[in-house]
C-alpha positions in Angstrom: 0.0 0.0 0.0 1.2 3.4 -1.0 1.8 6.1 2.0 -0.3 9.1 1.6 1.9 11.9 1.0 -0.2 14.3 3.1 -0.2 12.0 5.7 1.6 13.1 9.0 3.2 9.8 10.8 3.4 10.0 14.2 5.5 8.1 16.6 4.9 6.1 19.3 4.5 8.9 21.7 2.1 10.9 19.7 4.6 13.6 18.3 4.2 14.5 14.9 6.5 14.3 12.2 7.2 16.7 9.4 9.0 15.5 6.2 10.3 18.2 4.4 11.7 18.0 0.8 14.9 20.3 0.6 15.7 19.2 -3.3 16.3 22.7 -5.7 14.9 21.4 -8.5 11.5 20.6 -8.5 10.9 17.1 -9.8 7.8 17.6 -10.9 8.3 21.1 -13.2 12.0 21.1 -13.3 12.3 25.0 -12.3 14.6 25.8 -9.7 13.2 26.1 -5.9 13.5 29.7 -4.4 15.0 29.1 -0.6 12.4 30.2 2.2 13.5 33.7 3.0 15.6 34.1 0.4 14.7 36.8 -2.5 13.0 36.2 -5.7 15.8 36.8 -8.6 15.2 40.7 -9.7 13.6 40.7 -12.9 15.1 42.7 -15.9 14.2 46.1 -16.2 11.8 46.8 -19.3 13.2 48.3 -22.6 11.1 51.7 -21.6 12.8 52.0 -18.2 13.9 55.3 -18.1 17.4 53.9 -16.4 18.0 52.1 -19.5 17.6 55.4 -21.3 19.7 56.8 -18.8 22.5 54.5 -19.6 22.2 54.5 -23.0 22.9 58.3 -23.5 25.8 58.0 -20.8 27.6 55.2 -22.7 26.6 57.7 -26.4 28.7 60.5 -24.7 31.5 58.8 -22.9 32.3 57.2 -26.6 32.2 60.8 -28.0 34.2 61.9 -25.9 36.6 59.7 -26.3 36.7 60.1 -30.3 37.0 63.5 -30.0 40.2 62.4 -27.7 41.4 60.4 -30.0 41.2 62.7 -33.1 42.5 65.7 -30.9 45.7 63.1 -30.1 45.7 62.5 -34.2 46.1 66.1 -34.8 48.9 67.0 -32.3 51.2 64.2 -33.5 50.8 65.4 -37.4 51.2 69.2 -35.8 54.2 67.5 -34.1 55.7 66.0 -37.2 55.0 68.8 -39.4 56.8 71.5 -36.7 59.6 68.9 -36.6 60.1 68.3 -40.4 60.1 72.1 -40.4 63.0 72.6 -38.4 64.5 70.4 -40.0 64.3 71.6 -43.3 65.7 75.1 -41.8 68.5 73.5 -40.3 69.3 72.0 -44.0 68.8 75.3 -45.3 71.2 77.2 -43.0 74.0 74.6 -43.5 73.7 74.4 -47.3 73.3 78.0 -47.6 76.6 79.1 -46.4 78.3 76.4 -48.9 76.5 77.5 -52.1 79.8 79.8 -52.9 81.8 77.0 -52.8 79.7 74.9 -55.0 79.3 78.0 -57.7 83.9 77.4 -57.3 83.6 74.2 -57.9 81.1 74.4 -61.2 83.2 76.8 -62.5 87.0 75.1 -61.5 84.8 72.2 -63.6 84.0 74.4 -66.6 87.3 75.2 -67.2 89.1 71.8 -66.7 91.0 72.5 -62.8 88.4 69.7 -61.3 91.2 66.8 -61.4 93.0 64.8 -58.6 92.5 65.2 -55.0 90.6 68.4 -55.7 88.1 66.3 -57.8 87.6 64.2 -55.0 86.7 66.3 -52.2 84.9 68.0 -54.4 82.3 65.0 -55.6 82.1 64.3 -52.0 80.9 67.4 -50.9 78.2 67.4 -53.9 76.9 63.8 -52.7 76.3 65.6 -49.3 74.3 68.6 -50.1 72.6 65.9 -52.3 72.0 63.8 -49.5 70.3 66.6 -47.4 68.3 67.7 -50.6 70.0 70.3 -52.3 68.5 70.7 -55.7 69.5 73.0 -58.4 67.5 74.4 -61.0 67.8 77.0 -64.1 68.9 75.5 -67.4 68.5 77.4 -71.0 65.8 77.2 -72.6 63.7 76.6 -69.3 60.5 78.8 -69.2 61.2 82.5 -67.5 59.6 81.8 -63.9 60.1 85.1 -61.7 59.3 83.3 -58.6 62.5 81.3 -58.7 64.6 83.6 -61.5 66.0 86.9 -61.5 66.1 88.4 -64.5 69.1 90.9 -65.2 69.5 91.0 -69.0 66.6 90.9 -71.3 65.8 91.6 -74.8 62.5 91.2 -77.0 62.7 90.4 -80.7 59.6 90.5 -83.2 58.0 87.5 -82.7 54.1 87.1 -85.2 51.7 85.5 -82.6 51.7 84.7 -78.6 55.0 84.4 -77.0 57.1 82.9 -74.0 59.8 83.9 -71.6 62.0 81.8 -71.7 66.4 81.6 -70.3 68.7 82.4 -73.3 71.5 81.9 -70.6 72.4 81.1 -66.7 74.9 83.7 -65.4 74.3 82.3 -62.1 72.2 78.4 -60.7 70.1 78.2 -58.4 69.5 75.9 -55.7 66.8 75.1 -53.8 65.5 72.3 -50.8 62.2 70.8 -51.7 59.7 74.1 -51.8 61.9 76.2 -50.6 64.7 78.5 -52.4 67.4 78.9 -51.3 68.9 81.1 -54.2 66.9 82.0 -57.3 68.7 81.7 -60.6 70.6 84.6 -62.4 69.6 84.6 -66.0 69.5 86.4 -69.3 66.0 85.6 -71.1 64.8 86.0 -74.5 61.1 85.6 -76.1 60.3 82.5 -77.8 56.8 81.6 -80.2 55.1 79.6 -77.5 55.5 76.3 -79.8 58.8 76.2 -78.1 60.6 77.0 -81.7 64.1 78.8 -81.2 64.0 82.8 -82.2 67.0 83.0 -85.1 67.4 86.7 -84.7 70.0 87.8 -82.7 70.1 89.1 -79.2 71.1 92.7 -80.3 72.4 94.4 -76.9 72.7 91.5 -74.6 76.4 90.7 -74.3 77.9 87.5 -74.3 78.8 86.7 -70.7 80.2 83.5 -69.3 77.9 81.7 -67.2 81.1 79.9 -65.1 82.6 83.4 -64.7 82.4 85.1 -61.3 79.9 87.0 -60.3 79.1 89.7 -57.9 
């Protein structure tokens, strides 16, 4: 026979006796038992709980802040580098500058045959540095008449039928310059050319003829 369940033994005595299942897993539904006195799990918080909202914006504007951190970081390093390569540059500039005379002695100790022996060799080396630290020269004839990086101290116009170009009949002086910056502009003679690049035949009446590897002032 099957004991009743609901049925209270009791002992010999009388007393009653309480059976009391303890298991945390109900057998019968499977859910998990909530201890007496203990409290219920919390349950979430609804989508519309204003504390959720709360949150949400919090977590929007901590992340913009730190974006706007993060690009403000990205700008000082380029302002960094850009300062640096700056300074740089000048420091280039300074050096080079005070060793263009030597380089104008050189070209022309090359023009007329002295650059030989020992002399030759100091002299290629001290080219391959200012190369190194981005010396560049520039103004060659024929090259069109720029007056941002040439000075013009001869000139002469010929009658020329249509539009026209400046352009360097000769290079009394080179100029040198370190990536967008110039150091020196060139010293040239220009002429007027048809602007198919064609070479004027007439002669340059009044312009004398002055040797580009001679000194000048």
């Amino acid at each position: 026979m099957t004991p009743d369940p609901n049925r209270h033994p009791e002992n010999g005595d009388g007393e009653r006796v309480v059976v009391r299942d303890r298991r945390r897993v109900d057998p019968d539904t499977g859910e998990v038992r909530t201890p007496d006195g203990a409290a219920a799990p919390e349950a979430e918080a609804p989508a519309d709980d204003p504390r959720v909202a709360e949150l949400t914006a919090e977590v929007a504007e901590r992340t913009a802040d730190l974006q706007r951190l993060s690009a403000d970081f990205a700008n000082y390093r380029r302002r960094v580098d850009r300062d640096r390569e700056a300074v740089l540059v000048t420091t280039r500039a300074q050096f080079v500058g005070e060793l263009l005379t030597v380089l104008d002695d050189i070209e022309r100790a090359g023009a007329h045959g002295d650059l030989t022996g020992p002399f030759k060799s100091v002299a290629d080396k001290l080219v391959s540095v200012v190369q190194k630290l981005g010396l560049e020269p520039f103004g060659t004839e024929g090259e069109p008449f720029d007056p941002s990086v040439h000075e013009a101290v001869q000139h002469e116009a010929v009658d020329v039928t249509g539009p026209t170009v400046t352009v360097l009949s000769a290079v009394l002086r080179r100029g040198y310059r370190i990536g967008d910056r110039v150091l020196r502009p060139a010293m040239v003679a220009v002429t007027e050319r048809a602007d198919d690049g064609t070479a004027i035949e007439t002669p340059l009446e009044g312009i004398p003829v002055v040797d580009p590897t001679a000194a000048t002032d």
